[in-house]
VMD Tcl script that builds the backbone (N, CA, C; Angstrom):
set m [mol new atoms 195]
animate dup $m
set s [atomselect $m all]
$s set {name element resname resid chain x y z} {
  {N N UNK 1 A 3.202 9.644 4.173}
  {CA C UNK 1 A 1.763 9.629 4.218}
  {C C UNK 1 A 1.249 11.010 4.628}
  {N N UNK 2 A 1.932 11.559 5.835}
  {CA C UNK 2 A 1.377 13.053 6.203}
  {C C UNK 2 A 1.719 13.887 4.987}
  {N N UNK 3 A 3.084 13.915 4.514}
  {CA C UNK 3 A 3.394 15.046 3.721}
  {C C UNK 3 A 2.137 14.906 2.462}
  {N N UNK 4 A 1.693 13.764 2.189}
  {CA C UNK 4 A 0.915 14.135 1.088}
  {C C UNK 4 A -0.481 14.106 1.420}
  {N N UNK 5 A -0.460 14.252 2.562}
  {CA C UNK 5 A -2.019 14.107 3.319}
  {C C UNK 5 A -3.050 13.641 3.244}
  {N N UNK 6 A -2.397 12.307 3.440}
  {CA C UNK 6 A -3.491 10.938 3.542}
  {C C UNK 6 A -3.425 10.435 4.788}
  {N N UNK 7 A -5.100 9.634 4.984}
  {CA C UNK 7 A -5.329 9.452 5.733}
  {C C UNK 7 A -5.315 7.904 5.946}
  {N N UNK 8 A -5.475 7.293 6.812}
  {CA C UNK 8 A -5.841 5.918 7.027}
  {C C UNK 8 A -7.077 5.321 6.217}
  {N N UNK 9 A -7.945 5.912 6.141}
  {CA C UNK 9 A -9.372 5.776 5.270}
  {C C UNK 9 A -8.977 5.619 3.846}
  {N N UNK 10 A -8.082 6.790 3.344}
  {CA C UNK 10 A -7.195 6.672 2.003}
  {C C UNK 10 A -6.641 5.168 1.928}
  {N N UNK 11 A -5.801 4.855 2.766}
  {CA C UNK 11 A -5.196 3.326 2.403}
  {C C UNK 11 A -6.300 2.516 2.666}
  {N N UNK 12 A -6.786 2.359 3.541}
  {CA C UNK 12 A -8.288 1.414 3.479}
  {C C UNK 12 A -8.912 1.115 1.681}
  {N N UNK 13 A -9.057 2.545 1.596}
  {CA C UNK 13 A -9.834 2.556 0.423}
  {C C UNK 13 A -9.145 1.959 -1.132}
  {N N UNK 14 A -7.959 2.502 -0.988}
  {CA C UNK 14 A -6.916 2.103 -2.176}
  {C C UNK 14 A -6.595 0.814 -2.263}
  {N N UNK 15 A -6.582 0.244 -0.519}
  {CA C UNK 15 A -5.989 -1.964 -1.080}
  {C C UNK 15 A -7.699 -2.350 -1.458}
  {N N UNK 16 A -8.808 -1.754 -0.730}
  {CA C UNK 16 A -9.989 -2.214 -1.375}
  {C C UNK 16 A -10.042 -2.421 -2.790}
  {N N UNK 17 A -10.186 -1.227 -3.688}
  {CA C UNK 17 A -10.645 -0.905 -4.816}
  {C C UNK 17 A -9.487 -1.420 -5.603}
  {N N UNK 18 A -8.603 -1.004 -5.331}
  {CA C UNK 18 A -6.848 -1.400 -6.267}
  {C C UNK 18 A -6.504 -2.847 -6.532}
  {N N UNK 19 A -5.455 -2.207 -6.979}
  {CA C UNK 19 A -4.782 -3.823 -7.242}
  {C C UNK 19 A -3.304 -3.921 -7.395}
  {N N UNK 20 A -2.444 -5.362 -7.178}
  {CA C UNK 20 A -1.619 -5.103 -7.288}
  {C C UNK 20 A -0.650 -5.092 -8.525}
  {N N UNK 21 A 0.238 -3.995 -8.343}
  {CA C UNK 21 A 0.996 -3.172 -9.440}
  {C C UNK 21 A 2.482 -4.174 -9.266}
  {N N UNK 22 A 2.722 -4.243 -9.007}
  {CA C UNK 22 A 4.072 -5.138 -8.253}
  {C C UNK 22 A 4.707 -5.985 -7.333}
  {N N UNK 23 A 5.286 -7.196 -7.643}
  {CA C UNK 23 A 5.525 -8.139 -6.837}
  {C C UNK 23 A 6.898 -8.184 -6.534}
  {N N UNK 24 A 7.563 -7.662 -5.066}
  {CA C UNK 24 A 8.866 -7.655 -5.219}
  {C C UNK 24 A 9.610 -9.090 -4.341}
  {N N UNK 25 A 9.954 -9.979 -4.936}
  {CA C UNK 25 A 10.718 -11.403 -3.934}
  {C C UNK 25 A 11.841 -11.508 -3.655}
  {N N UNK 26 A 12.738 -10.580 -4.084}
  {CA C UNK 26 A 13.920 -10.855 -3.968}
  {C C UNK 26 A 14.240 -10.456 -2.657}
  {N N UNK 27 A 13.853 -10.225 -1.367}
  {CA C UNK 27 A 13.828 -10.077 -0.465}
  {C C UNK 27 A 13.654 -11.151 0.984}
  {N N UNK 28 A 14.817 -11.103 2.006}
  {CA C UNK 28 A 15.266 -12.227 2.167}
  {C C UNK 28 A 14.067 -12.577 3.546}
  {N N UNK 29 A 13.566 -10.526 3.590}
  {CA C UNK 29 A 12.643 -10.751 5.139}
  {C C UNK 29 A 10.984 -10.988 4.227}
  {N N UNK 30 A 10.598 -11.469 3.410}
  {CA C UNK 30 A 9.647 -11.884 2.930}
  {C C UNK 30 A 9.097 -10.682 1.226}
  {N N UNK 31 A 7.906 -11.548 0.962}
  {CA C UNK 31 A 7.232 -10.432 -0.314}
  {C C UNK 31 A 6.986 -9.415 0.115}
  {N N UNK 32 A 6.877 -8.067 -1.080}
  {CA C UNK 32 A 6.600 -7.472 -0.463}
  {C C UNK 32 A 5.996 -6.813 -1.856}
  {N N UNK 33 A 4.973 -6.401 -1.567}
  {CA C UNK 33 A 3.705 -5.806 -2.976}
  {C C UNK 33 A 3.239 -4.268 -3.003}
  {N N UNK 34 A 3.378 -3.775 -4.257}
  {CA C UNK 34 A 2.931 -2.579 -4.256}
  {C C UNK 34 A 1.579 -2.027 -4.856}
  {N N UNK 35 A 0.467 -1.813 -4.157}
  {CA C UNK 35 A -0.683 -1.940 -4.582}
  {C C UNK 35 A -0.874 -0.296 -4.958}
  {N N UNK 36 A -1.439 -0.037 -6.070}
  {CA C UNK 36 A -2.036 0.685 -6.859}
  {C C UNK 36 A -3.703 1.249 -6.627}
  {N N UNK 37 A -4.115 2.232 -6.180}
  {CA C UNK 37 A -5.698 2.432 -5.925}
  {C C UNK 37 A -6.083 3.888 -6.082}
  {N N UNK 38 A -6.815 4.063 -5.801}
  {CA C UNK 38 A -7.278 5.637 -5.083}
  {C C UNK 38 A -7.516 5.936 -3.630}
  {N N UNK 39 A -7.585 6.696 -3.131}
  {CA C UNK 39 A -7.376 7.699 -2.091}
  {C C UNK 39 A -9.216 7.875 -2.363}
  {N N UNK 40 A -9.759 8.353 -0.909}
  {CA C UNK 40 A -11.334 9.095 -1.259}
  {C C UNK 40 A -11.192 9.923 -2.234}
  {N N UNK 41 A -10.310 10.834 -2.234}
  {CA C UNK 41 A -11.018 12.247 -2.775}
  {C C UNK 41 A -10.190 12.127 -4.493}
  {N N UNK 42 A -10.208 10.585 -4.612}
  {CA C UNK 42 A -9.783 10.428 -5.897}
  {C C UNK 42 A -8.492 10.478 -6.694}
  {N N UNK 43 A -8.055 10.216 -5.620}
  {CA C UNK 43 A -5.872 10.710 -5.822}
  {C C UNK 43 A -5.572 9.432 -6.137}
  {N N UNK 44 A -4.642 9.023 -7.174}
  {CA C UNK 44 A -4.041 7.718 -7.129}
  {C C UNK 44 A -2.891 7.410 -6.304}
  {N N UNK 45 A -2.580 6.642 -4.849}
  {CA C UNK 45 A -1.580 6.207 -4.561}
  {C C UNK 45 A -1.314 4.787 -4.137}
  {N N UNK 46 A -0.517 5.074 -4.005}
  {CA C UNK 46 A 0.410 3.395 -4.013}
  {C C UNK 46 A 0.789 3.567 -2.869}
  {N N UNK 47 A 0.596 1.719 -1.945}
  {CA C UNK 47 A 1.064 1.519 -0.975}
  {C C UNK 47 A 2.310 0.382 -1.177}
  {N N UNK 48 A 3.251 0.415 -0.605}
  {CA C UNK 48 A 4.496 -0.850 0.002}
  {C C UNK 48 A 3.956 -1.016 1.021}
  {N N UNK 49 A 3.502 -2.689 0.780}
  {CA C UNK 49 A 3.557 -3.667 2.398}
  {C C UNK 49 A 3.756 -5.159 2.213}
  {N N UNK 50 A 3.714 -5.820 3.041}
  {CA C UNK 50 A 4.373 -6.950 3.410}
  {C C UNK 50 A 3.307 -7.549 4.044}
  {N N UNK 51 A 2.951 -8.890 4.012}
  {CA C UNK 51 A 2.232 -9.651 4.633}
  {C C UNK 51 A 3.006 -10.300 5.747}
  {N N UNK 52 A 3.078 -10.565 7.014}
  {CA C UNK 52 A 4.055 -10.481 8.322}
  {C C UNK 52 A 3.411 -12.496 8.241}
  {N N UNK 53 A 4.415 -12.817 9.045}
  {CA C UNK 53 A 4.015 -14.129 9.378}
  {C C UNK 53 A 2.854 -14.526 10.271}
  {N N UNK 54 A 2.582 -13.893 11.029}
  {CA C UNK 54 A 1.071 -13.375 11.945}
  {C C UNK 54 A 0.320 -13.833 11.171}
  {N N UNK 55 A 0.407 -12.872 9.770}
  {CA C UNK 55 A -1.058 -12.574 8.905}
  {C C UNK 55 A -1.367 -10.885 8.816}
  {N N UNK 56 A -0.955 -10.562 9.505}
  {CA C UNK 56 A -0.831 -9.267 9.753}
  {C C UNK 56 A -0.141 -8.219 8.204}
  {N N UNK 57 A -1.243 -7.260 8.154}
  {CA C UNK 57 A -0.490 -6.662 7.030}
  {C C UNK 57 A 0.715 -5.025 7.245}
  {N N UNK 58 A 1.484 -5.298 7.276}
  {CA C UNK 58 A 2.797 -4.152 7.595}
  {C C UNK 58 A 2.890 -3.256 6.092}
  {N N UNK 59 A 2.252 -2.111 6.597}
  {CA C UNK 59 A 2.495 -0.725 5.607}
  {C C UNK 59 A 3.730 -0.486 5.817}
  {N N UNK 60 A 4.891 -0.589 4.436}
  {CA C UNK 60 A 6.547 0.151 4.563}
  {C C UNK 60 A 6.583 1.895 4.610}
  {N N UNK 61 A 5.727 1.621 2.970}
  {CA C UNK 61 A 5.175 2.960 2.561}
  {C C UNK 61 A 4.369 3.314 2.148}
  {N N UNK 62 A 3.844 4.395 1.939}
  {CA C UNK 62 A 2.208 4.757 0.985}
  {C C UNK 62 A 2.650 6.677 0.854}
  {N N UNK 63 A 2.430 6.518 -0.535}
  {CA C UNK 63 A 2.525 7.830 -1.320}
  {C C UNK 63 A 1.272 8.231 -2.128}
  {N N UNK 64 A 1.295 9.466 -2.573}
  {CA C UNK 64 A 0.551 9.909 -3.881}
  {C C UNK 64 A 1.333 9.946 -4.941}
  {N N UNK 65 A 0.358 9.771 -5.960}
  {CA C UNK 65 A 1.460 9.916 -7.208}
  {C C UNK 65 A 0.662 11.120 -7.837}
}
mol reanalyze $m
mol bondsrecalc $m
mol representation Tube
mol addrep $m
């Protein structure tokens, strides 16, 4: 996330507007989805996260593409 210098506002903004790109299940500690959006300043990136049993949403990863 730093190296490509995004911010928290960036992922805010990207699960808002986006959508999801991928559904991965084969995973034994739960789903885990890769959502597709923009960034403010108009960058497309993609986040990996997981919906936690809480409810709680767990960022793995988030890049630019």
């Amino acid at each position: 996330m730093a190296a490509d210098g995004l911010e928290f506002a960036d992922i805010k903004r990207a699960i808002a507007s986006g959508m999801i790109k991928r559904k991965f299940t084969m995973d034994s500690r739960g789903i885990r989805y890769e959502i597709a959006g923009r960034a403010i300043d108009g960058r497309e990136i993609c986040i990996i996260c997981r919906i936690k049993s809480t409810g709680k949403l767990l960022f793995i990863t988030v890049y630019a593409l």
